[in-house]
C-alpha positions as CSV (number, residue, x, y, z in Angstrom):
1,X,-17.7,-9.5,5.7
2,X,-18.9,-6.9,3.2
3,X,-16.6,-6.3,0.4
4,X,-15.8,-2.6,-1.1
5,X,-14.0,-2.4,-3.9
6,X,-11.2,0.8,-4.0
7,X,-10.8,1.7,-7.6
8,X,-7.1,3.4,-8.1
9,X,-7.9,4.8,-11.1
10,X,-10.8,6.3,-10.0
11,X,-9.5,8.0,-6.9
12,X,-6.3,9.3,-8.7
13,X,-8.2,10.1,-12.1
14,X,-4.7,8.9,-13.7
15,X,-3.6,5.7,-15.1
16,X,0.2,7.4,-13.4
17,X,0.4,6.1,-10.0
18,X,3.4,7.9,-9.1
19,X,3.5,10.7,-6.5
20,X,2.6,9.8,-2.6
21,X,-0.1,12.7,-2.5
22,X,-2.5,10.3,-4.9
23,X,-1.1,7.3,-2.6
24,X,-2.4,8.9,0.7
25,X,-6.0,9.7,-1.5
26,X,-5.8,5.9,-1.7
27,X,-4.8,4.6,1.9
28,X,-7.6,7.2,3.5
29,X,-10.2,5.1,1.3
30,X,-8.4,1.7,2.4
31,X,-8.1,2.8,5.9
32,X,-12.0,3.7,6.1
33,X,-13.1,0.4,4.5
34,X,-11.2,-1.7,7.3
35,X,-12.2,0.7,9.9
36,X,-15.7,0.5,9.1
37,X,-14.8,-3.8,9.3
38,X,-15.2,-4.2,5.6
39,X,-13.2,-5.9,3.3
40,X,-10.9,-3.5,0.8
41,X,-10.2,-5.2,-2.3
42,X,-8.0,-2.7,-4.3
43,X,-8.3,-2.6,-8.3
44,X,-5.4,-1.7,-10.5
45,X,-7.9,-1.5,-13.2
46,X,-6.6,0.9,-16.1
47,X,-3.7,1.5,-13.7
48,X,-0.9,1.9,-16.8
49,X,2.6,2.4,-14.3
50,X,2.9,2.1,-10.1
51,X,6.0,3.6,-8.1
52,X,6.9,2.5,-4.6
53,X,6.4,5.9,-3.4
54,X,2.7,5.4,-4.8
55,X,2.7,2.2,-3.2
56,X,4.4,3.0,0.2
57,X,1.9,5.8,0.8
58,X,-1.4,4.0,-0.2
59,X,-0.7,0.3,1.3
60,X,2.7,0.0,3.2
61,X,1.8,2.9,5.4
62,X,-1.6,0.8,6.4
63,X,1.3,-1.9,8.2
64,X,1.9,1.1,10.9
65,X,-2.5,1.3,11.2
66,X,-3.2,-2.1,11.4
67,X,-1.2,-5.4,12.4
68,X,-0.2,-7.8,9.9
69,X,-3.0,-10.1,10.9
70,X,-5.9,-7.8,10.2
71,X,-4.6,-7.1,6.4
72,X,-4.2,-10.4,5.7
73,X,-7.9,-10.9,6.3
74,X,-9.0,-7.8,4.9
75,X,-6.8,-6.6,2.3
76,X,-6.8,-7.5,-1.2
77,X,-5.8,-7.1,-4.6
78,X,-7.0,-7.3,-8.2
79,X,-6.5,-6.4,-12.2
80,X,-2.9,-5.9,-11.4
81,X,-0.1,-7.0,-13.6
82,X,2.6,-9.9,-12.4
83,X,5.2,-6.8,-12.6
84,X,3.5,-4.7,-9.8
85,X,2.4,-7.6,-7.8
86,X,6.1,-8.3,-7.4
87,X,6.7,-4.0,-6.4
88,X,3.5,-4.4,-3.9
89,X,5.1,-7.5,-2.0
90,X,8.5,-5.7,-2.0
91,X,6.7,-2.5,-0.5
92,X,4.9,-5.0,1.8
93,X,8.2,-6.7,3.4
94,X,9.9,-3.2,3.3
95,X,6.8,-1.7,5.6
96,X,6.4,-4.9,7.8
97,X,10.0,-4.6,8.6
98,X,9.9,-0.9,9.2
99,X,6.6,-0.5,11.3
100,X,8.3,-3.7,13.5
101,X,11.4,-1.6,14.2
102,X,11.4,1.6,12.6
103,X,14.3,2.4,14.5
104,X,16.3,-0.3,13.5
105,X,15.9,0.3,9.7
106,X,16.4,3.8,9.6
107,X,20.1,3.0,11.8
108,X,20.8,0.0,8.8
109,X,20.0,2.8,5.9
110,X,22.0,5.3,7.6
111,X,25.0,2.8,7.3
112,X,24.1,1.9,4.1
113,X,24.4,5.4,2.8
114,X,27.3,5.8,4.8
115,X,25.6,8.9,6.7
């Protein structure tokens, strides 16, 4: 399987990873790679701070694309810090949970919140 490599930096032009807009810059280059059945490996290089809003838009948001299965064996990451890696898996569970039952998790927020 062919390998392309997504640089962050490069498609935000910002070592901020903050806002979803740059996340959804991110996932459409993620999406594409898998969808043209390559491999995405995504470098963090010069990636200074990530945000779960980043995150949620650029990877999580791939768990409603594409089943758990298919990222597993095409998804990837690399130059990222032991801090983020431990925000990406937390955005990972959080979006295999919701894409399972969205329903569901939106119902436990709501009591949460007390809405």
């Amino acid at each position: 399987m062919k390998e392309v490599v997504i640089n962050v930096y490069a498609i935000v032009g910002d070592s901020f990873c903050v806002a979803a807009d740059d996340g959804e810059k991110v996932f459409e280059h993620i999406r594409q790679a898998i969808t043209q059945g390559k491999k995405a490996v995504i470098s963090f290089l010069n990636v200074e701070m990530l945000t779960s809003a980043f995150l949620n838009t650029a990877v999580g948001k791939l768990y409603g694309e594409f089943d758990e299965a298919t990222l597993k064996n095409t998804l990837s990451v690399k130059d990222i810090s032991n801090e983020d890696k431990v925000l990406l898996k937390r955005v990972i569970d959080t979006a295999k949970s919701y894409y399972k039952d969205p329903e569901h998790l939106a119902k436990s927020i709501e009591q949460v919140i007390g809405e």
